[in-house]
PDBQT receptor file of N, H, CA, C and O in Angstrom, charges set to zero:
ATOM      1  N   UNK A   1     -10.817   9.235   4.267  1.00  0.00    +0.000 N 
ATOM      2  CA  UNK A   1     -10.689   8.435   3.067  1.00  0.00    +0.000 C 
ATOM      3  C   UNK A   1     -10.191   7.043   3.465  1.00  0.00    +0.000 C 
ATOM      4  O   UNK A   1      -9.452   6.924   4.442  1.00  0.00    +0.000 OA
ATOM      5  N   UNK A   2     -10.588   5.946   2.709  1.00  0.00    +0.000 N 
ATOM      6  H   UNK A   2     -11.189   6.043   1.915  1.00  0.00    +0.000 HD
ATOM      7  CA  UNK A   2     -10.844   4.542   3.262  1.00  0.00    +0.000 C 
ATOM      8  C   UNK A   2      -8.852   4.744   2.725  1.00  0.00    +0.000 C 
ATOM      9  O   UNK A   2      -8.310   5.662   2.110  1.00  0.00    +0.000 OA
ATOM     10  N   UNK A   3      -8.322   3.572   3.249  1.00  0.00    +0.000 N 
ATOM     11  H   UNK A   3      -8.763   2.827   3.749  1.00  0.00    +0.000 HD
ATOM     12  CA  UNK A   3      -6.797   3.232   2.913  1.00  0.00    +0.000 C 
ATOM     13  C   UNK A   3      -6.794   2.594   1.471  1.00  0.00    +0.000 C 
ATOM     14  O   UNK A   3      -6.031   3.016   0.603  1.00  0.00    +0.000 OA
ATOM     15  N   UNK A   4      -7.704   1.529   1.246  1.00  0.00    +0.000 N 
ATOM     16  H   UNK A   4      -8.325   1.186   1.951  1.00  0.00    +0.000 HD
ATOM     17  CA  UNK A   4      -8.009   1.412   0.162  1.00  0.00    +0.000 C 
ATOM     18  C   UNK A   4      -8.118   1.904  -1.549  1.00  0.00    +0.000 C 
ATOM     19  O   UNK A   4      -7.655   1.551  -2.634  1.00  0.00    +0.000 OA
ATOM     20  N   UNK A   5      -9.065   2.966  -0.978  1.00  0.00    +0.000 N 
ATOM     21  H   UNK A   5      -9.441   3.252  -0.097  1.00  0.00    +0.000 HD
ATOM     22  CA  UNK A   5      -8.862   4.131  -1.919  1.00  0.00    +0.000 C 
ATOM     23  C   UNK A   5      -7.547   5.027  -1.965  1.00  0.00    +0.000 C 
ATOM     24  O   UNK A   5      -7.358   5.460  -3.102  1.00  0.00    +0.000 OA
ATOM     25  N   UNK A   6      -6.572   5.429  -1.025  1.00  0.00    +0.000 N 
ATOM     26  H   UNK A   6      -6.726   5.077  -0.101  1.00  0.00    +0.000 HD
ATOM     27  CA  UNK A   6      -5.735   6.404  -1.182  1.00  0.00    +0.000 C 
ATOM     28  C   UNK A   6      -4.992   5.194  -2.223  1.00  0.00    +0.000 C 
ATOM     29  O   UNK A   6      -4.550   5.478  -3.336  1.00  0.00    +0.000 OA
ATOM     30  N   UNK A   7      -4.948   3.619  -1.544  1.00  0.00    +0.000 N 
ATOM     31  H   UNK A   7      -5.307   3.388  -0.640  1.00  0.00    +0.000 HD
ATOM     32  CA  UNK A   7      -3.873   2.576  -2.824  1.00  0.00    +0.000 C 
ATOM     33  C   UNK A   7      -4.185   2.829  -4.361  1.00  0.00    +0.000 C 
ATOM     34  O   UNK A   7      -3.593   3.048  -5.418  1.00  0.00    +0.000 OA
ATOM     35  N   UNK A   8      -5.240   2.698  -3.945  1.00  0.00    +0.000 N 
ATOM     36  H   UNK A   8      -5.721   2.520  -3.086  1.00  0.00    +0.000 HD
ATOM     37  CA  UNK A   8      -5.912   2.920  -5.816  1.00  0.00    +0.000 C 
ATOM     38  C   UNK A   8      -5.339   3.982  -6.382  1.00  0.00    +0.000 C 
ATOM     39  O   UNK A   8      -5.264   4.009  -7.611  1.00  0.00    +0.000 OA
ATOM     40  N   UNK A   9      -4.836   5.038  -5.619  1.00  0.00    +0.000 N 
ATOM     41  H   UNK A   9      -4.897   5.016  -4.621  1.00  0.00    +0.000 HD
ATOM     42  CA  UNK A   9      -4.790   6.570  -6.361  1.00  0.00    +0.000 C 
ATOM     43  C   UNK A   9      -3.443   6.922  -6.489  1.00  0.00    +0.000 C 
ATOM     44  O   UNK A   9      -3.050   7.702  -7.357  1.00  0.00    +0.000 OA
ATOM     45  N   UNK A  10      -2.478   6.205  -5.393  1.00  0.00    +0.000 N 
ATOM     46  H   UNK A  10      -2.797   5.572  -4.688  1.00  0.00    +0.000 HD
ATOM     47  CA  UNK A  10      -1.065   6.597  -5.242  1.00  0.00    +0.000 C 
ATOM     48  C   UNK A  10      -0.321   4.810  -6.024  1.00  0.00    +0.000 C 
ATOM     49  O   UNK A  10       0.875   4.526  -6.093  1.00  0.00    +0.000 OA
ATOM     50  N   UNK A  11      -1.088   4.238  -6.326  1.00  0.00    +0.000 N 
ATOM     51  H   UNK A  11      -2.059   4.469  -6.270  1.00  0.00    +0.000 HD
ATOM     52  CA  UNK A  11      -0.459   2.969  -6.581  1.00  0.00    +0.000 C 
ATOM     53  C   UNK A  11       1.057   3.076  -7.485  1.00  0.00    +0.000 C 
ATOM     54  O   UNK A  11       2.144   2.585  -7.179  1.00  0.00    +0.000 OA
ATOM     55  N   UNK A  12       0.749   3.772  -8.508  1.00  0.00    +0.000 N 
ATOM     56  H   UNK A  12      -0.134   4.170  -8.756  1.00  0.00    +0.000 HD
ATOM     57  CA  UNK A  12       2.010   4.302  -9.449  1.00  0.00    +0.000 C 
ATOM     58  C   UNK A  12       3.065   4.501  -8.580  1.00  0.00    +0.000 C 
ATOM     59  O   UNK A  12       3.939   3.672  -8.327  1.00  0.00    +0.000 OA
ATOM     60  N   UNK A  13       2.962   5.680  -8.101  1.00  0.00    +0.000 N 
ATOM     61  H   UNK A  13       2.252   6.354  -8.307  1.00  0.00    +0.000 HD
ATOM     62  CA  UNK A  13       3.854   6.055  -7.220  1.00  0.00    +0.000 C 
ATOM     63  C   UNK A  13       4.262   5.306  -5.805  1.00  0.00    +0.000 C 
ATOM     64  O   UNK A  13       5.109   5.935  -5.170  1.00  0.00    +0.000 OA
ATOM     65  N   UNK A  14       3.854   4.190  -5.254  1.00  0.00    +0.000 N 
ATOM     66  H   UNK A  14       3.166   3.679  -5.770  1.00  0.00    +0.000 HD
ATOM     67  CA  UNK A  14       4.217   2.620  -4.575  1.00  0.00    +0.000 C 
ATOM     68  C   UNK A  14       5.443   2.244  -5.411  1.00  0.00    +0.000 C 
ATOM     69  O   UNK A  14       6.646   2.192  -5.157  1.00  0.00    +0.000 OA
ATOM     70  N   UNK A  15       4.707   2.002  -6.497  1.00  0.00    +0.000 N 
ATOM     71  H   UNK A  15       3.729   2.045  -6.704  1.00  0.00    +0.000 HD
ATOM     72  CA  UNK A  15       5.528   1.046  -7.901  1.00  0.00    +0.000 C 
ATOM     73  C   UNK A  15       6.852   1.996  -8.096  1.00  0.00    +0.000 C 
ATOM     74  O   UNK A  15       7.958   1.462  -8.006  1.00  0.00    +0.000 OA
ATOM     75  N   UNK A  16       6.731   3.585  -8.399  1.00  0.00    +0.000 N 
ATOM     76  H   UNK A  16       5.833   4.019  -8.472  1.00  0.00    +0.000 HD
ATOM     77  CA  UNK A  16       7.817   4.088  -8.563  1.00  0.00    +0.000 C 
ATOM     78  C   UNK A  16       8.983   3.804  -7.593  1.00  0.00    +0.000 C 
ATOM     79  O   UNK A  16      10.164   3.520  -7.791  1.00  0.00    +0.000 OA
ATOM     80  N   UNK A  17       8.161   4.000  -6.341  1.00  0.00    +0.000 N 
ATOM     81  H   UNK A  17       7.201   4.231  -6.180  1.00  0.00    +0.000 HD
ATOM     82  CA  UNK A  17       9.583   3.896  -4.911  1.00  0.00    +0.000 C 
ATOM     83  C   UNK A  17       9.753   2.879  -4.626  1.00  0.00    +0.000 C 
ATOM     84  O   UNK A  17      10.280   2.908  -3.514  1.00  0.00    +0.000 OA
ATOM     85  N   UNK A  18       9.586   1.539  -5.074  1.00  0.00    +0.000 N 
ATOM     86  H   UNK A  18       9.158   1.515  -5.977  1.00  0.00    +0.000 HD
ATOM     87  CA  UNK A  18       9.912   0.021  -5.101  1.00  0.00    +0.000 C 
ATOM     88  C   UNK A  18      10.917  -0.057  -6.408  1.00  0.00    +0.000 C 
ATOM     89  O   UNK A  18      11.803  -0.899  -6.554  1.00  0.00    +0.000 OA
ATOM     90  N   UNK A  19      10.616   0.909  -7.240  1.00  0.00    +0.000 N 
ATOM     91  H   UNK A  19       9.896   1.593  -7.121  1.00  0.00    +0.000 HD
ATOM     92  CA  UNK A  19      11.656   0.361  -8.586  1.00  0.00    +0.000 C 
ATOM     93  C   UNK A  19      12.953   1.426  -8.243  1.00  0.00    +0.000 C 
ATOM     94  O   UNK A  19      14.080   1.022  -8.532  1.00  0.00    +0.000 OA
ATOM     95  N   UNK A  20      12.803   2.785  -7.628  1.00  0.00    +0.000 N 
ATOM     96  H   UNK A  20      11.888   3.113  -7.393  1.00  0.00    +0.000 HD
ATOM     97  CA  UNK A  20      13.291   3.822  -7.462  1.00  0.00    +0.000 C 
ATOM     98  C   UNK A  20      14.713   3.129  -5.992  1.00  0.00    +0.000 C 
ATOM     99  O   UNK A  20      15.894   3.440  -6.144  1.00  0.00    +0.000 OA
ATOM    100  N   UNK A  21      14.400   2.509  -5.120  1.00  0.00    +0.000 N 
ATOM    101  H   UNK A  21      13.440   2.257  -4.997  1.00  0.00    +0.000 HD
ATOM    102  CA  UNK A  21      15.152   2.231  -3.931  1.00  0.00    +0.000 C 
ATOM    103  C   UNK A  21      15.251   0.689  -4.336  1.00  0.00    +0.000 C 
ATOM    104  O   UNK A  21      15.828   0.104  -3.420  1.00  0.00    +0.000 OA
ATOM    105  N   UNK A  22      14.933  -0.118  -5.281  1.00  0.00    +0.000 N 
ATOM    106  H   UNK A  22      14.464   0.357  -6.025  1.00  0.00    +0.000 HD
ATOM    107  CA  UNK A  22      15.738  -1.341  -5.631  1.00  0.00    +0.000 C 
ATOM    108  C   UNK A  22      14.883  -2.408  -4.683  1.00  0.00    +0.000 C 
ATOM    109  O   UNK A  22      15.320  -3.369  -4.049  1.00  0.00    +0.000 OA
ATOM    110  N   UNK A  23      13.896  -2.054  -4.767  1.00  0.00    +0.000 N 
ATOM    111  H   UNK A  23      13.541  -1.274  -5.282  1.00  0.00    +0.000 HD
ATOM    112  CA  UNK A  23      12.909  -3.543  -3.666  1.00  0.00    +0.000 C 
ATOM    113  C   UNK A  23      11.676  -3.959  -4.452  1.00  0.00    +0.000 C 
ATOM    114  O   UNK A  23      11.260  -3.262  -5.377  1.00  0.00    +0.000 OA
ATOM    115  N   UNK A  24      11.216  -4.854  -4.164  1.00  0.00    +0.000 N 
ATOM    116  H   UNK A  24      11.554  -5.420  -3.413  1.00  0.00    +0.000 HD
ATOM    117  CA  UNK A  24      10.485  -5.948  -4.808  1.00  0.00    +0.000 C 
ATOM    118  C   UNK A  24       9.485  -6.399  -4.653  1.00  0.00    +0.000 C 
ATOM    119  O   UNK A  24       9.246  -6.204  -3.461  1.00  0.00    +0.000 OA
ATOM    120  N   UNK A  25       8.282  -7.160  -5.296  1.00  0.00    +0.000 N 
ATOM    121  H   UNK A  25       8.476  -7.319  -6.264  1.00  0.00    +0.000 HD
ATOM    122  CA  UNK A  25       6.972  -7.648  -4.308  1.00  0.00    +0.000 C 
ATOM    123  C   UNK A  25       6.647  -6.614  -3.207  1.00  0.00    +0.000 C 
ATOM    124  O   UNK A  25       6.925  -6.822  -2.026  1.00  0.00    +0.000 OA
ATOM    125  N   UNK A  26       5.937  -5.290  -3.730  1.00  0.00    +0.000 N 
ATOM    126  H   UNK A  26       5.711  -5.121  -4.689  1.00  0.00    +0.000 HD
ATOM    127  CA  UNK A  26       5.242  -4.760  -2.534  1.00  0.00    +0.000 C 
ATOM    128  C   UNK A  26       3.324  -5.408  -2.382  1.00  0.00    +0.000 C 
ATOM    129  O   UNK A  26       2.422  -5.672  -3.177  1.00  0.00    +0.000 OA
ATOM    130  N   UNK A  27       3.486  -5.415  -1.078  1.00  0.00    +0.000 N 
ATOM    131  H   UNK A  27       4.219  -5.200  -0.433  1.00  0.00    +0.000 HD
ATOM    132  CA  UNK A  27       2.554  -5.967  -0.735  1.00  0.00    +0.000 C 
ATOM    133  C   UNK A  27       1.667  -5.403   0.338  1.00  0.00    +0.000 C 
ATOM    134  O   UNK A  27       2.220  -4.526   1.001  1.00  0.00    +0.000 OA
ATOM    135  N   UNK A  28       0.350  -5.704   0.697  1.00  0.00    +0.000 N 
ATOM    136  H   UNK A  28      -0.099  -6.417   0.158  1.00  0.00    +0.000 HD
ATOM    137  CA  UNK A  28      -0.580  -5.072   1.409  1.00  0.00    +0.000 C 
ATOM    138  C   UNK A  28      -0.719  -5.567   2.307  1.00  0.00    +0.000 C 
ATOM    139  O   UNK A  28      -1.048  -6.689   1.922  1.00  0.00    +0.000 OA
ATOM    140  N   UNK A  29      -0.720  -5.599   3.896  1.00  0.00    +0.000 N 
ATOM    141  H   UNK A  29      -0.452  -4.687   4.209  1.00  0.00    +0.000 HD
ATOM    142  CA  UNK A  29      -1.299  -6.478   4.964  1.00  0.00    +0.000 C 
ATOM    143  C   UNK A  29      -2.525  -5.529   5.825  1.00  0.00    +0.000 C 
ATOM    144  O   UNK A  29      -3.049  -4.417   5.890  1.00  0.00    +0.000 OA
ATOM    145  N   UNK A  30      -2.519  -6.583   6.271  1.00  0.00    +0.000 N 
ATOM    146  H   UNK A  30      -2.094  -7.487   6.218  1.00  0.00    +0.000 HD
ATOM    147  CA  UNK A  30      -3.086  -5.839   7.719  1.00  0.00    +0.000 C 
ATOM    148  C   UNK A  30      -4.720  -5.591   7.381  1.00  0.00    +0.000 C 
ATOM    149  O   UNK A  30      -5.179  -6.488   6.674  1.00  0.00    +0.000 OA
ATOM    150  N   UNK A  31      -5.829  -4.376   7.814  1.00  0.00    +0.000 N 
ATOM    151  H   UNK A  31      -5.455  -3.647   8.389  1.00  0.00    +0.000 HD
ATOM    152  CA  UNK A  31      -7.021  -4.605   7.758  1.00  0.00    +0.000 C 
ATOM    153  C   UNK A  31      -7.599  -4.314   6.191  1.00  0.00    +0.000 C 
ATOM    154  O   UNK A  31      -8.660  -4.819   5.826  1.00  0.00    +0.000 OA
ATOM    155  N   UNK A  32      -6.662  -3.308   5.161  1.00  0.00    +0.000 N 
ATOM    156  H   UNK A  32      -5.800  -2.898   5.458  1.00  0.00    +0.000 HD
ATOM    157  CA  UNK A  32      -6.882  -2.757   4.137  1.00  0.00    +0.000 C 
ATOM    158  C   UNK A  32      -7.187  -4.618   3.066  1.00  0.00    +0.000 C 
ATOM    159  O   UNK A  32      -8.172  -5.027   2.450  1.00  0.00    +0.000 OA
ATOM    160  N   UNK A  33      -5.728  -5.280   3.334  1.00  0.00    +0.000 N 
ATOM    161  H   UNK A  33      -4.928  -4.948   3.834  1.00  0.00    +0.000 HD
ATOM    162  CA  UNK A  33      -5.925  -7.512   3.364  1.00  0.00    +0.000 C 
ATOM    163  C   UNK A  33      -7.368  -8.213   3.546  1.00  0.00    +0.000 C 
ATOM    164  O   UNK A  33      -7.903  -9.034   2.801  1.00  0.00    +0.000 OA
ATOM    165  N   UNK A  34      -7.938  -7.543   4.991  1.00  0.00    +0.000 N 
ATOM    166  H   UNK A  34      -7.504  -6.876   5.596  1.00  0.00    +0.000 HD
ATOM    167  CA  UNK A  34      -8.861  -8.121   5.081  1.00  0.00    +0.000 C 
ATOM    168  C   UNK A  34      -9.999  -7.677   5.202  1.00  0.00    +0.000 C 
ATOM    169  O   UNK A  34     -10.837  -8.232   5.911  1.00  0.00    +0.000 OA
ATOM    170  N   UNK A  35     -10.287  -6.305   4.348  1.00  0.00    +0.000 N 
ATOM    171  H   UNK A  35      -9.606  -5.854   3.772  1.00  0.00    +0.000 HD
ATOM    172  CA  UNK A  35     -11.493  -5.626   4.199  1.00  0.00    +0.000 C 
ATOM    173  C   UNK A  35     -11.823  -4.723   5.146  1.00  0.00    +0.000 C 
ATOM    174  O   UNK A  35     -12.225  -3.614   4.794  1.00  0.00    +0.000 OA
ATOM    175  N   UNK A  36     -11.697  -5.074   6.563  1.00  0.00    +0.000 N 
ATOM    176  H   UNK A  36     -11.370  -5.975   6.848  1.00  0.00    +0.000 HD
ATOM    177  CA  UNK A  36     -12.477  -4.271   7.236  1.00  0.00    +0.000 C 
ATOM    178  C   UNK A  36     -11.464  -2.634   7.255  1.00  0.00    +0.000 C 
ATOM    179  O   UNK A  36     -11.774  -2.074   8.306  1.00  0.00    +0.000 OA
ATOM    180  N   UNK A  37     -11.005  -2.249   6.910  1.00  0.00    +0.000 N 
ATOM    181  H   UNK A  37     -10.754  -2.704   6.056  1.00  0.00    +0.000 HD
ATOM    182  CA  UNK A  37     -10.513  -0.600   6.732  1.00  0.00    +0.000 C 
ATOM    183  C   UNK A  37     -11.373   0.177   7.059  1.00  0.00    +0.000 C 
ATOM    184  O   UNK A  37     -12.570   0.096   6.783  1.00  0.00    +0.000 OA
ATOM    185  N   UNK A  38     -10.706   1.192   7.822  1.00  0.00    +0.000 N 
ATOM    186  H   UNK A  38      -9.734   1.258   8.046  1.00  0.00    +0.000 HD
ATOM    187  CA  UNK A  38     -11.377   2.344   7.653  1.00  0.00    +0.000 C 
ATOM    188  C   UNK A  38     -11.283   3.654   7.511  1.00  0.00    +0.000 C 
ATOM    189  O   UNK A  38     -10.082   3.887   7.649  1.00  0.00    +0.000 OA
ATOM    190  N   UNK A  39     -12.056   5.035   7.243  1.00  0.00    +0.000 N 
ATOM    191  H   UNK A  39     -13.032   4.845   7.131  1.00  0.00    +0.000 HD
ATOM    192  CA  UNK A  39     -11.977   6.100   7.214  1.00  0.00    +0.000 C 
ATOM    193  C   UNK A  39     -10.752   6.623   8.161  1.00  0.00    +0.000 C 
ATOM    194  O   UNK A  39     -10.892   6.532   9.380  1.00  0.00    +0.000 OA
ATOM    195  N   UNK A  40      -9.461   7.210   7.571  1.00  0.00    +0.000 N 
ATOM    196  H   UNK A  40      -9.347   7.284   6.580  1.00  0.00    +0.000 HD
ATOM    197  CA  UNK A  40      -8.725   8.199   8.306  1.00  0.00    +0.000 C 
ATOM    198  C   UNK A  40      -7.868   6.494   9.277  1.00  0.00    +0.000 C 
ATOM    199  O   UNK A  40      -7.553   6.598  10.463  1.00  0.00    +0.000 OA
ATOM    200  N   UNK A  41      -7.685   5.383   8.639  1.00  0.00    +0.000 N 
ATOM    201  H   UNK A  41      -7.941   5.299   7.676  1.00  0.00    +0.000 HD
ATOM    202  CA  UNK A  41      -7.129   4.607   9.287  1.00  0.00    +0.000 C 
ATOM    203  C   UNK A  41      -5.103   4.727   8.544  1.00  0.00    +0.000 C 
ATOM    204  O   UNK A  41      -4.649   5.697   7.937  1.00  0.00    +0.000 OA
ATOM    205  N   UNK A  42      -4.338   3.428   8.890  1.00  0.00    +0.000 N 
ATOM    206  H   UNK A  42      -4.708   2.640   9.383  1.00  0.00    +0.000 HD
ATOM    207  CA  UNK A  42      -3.060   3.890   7.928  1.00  0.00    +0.000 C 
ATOM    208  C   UNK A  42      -3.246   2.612   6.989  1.00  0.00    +0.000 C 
ATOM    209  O   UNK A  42      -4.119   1.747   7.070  1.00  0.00    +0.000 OA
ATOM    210  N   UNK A  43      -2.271   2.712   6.142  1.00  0.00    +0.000 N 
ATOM    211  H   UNK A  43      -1.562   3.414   6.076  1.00  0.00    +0.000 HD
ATOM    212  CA  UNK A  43      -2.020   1.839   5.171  1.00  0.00    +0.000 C 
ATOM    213  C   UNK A  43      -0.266   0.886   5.421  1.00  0.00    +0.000 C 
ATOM    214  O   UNK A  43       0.920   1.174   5.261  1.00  0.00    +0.000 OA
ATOM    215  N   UNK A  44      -1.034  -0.279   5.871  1.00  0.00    +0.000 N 
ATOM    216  H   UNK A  44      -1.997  -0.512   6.002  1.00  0.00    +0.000 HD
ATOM    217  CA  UNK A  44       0.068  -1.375   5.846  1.00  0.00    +0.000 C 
ATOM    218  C   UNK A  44       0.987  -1.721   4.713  1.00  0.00    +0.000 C 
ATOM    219  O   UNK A  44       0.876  -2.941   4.840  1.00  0.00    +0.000 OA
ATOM    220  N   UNK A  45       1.704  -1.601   3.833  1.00  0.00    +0.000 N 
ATOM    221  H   UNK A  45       1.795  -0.610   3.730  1.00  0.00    +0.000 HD
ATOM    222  CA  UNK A  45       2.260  -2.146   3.045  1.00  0.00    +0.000 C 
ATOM    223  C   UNK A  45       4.195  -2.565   3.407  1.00  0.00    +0.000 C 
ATOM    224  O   UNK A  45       5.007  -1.887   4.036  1.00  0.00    +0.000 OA
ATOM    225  N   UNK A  46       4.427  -4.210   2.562  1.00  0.00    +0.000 N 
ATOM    226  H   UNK A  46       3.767  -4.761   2.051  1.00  0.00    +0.000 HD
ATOM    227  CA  UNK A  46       5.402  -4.587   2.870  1.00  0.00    +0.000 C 
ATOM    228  C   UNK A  46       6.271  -4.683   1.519  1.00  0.00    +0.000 C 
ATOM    229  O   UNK A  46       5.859  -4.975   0.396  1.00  0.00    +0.000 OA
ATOM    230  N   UNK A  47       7.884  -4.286   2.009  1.00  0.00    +0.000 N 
ATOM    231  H   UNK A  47       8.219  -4.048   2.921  1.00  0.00    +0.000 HD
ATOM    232  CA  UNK A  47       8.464  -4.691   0.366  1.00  0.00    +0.000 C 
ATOM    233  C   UNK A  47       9.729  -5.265   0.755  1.00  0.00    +0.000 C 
ATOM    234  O   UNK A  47      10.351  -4.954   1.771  1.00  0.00    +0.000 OA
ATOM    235  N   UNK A  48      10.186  -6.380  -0.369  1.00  0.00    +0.000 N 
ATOM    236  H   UNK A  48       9.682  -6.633  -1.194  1.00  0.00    +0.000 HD
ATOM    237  CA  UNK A  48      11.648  -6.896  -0.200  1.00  0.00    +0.000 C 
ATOM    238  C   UNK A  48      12.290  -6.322  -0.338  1.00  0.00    +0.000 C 
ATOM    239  O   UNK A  48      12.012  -5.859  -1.444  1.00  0.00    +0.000 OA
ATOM    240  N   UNK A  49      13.554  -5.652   0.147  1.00  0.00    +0.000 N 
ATOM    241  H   UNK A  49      13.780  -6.028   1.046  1.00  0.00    +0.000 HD
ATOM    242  CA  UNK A  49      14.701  -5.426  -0.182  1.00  0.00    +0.000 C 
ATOM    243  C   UNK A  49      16.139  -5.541  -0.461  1.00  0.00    +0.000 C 
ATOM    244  O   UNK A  49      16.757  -4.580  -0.920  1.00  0.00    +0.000 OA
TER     245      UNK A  49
């Protein structure tokens, strides 16, 4: 499954554990950022704390 897609599906639950542990602006980097993702790759994401 592309990384992409798992964001789309778990996004809520991102949002929950950013509001849940007190951090801020989560954000996406890395290849999922710049399209090229792929099948069975990980998912980059960054948050303030």
């Amino acid at each position: 499954m592309r990384p992409s897609v798992v964001l789309d599906m778990k996004r809520s639950a991102v949002r929950e554990a950013v509001g849940r542990f007190r951090a801020a602006n989560p954000r996406v980097f890395g290849s999922v950022l710049h399209g090229t993702a792929r099948d069975g790759r990980d998912l980059d994401l960054l948050v303030d704390g």
